[in-house]
N, C-alpha and C positions, 0 to 999 in steps of 0.2 A: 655554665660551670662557674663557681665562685673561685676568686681570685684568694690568694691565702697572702695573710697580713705579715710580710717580711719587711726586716729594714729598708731593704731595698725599693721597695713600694709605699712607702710610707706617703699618706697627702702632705701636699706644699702647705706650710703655714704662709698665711698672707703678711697677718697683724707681725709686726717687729716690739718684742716685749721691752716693756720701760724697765731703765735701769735702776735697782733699788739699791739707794746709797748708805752706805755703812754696814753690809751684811757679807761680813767675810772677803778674803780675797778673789778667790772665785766670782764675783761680781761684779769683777769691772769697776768697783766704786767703792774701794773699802778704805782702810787707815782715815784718811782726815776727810774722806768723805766730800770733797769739793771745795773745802773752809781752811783753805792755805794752813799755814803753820799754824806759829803763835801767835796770842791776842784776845781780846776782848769777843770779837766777833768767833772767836772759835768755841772759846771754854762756856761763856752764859750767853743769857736770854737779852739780845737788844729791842729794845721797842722796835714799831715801825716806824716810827715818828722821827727817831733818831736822826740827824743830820751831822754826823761829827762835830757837836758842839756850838755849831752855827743854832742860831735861836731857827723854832721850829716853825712852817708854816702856820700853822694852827695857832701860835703864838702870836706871830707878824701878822694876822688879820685881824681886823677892827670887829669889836662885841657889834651884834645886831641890836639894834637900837631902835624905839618908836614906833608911829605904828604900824609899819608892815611887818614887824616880824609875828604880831597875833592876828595876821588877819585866818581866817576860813579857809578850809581846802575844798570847801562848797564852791560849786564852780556859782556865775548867775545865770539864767536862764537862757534859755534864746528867744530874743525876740520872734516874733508871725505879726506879719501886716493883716492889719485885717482884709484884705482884695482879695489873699490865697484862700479865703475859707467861701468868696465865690464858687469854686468849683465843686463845693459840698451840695448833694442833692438839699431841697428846702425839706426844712424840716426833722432832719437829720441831728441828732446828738453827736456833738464835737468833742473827741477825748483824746487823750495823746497817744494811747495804740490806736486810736483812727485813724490819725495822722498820718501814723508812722505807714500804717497799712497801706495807705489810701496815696503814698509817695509825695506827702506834701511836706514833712519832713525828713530826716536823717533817722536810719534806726538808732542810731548811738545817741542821738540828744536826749537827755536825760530830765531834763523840766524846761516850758515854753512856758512865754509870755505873751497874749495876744496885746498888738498896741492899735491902735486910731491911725490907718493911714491907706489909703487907694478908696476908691466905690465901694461901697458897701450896700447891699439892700436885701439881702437873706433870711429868711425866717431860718434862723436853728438854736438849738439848745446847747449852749456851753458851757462846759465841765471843767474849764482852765482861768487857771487867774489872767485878768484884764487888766488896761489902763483904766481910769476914770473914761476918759473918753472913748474910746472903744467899748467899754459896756452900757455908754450912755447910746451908741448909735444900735447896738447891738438890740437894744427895746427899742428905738424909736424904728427900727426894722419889723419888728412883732417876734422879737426872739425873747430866750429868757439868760441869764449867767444864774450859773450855780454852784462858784467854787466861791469857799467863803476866806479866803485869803488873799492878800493884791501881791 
């Protein structure tokens, strides 16, 4: 049997409604609406910048100057020693969803750099920009590089 919808049964509101200010008496928040009397801060529009007069932050900080302020929001890359590309099967083509796949690096890293450093002796084919050095050892391995940017 259904219950019939009287005041007296009404559901509990949970949420407690926010007070809207300057709408009538009946609202808890009417006449000056939070914003004391008289004054500047009542009647107009103050910046936010405003500090009573006192000079403004934004004022008191010194101009960005030289040259970091045009540097790049290109991150640089991350370096990979060349040791970690040991645990590549031989023969294998090296790419940076390999990588990522294969847990040798970070899914977020966004561009690698392979550099010259640990044992190296792996035949594989590579897809990523190198050092000079590390694509010199990367042939004298019987590999190949194949990204045409350093």
């Amino acid at each position: 049997m259904k219950k019939i919808l009287t005041l007296a049964n009404l559901p509990k509101s949970i949420q407690k409604h926010k007070k809207r200010r300057g709408r009538g008496y009946g609202s808890g928040k009417s006449k000056t609406a939070g914003r004391g009397t008289k004054g500047q801060l009542v009647r107009g529009k103050m910046p936010m910048s405003f500090e009573g007069g006192q000079l403004s932050i934004v004022r008191r900080l010194p101009f960005l100057r030289g040259k970091s302020k045009n540097k790049s929001l290109k991150s640089k890359p991350t370096t990979l020693p060349l040791f970690k590309l040991q645990y590549l099967k031989a023969g294998s083509s090296v790419t940076l969803s390999q990588l990522q796949k294969d847990g040798i690096i970070d899914p977020n890293v966004l561009s690698v750099k392979v550099v010259s450093k640990g044992d190296y002796n792996q035949k594989l084919t590579v897809f990523l920009p190198c050092s000079q050095g590390a694509k010199a050892r990367i042939i004298k391995a019987g590999g190949s590089v194949l990204a045409d940017h350093e």
